[in-house]
C-alpha positions in Angstrom: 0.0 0.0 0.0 1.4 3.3 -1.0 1.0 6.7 0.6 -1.1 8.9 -1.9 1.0 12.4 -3.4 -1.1 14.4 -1.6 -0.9 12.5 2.1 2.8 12.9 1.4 3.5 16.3 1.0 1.0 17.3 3.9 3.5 15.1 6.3 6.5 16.8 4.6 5.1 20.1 5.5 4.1 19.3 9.3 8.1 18.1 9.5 8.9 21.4 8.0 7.4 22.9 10.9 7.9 20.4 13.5 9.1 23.2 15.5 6.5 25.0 15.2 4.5 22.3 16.5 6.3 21.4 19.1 5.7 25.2 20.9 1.8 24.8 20.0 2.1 21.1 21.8 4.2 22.6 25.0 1.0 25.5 24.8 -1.4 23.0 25.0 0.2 21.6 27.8 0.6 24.9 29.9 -3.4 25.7 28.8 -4.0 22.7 31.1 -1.6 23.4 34.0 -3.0 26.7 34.2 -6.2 24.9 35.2 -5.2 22.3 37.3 -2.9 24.5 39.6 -5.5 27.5 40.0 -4.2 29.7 37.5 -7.1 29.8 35.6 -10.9 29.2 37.2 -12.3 25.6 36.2 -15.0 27.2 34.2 -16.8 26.7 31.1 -14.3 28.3 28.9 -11.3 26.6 30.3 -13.3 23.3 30.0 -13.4 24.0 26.7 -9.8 25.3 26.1 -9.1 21.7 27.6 -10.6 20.2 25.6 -9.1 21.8 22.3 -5.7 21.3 23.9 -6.7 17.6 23.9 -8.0 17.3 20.4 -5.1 19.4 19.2 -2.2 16.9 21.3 -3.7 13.8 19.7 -3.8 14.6 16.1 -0.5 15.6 16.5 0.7 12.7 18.3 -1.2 10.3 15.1 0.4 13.2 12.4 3.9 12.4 14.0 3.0 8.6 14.3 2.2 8.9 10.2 5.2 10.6 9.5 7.9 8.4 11.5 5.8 5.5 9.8 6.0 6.8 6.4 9.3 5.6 5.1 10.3 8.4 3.8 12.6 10.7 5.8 16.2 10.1 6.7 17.6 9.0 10.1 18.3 12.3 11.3 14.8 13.3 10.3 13.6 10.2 11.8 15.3 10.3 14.9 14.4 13.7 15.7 10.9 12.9 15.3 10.8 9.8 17.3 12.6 11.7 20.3 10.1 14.7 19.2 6.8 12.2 19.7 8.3 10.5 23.0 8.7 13.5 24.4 5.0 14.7 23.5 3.8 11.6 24.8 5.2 11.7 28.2 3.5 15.5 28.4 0.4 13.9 27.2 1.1 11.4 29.8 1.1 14.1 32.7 -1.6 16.1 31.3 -3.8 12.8 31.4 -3.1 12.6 35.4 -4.2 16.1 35.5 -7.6 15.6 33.6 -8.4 13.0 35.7 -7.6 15.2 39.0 -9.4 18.0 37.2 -12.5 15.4 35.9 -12.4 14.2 39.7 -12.8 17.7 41.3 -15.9 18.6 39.0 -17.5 15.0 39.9 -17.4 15.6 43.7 -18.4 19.1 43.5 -21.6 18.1 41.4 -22.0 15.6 43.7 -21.8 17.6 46.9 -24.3 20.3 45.5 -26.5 18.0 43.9 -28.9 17.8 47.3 -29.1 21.7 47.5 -29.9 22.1 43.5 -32.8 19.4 44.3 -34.4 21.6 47.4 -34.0 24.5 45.2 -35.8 23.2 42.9 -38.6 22.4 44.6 
């Protein structure tokens, strides 16, 4: 099975600006620390910032995956992208631990104010 022309030259331009991906990756990651240590509020918009980091991290972690897959780049290439995509995926690694802290927080909270949303209800 080959790799189509088109598939090709789209992963030859997202090496060509691996670096550039790499400070968007490390941004993602900080957009997430800022939540879980209180630098930003744990509110809808940071939910939602969150959750584009995510998105963002994984197709870059399957575009890199592609790319060191490909065949077609040469050791030095290669090896900078797998030490490029091992590093990513220890970040992702630690910003996992913090969703779940974060995912935690929110599920206790609801739970906790779940009996005074009911009465209020009423």
């Amino acid at each position: 099975m080959t790799i189509p022309d088109r598939e090709l030259r789209l992963m030859e331009t997202f090496v060509g600006l691996l670096s550039d991906h790499q400070k968007d990756f490390e941004g993602f990651v900080r957009d997430i620390e800022n939540v879980r240590y209180c630098h930003a509020p744990i509110d809808t918009q940071q939910i939602n910032r969150c959750e584009y980091a995510l998105r963002n991290m994984e197709i870059r972690l399957l575009t890199i995956h592609n790319c060191i897959h490909a065949g077609r780049f040469d050791a030095d290439t290669l090896d900078k992208l797998v030490q490029t995509k091992n590093a990513w995926v220890g970040m992702k690694n630690r910003v996992d631990g913090y969703l779940g802290e974060i995912h935690h927080i929110i599920g206790q909270t609801s739970a906790a104010l779940r009996p005074v949303r009911d009465a209020l209800a009423v």
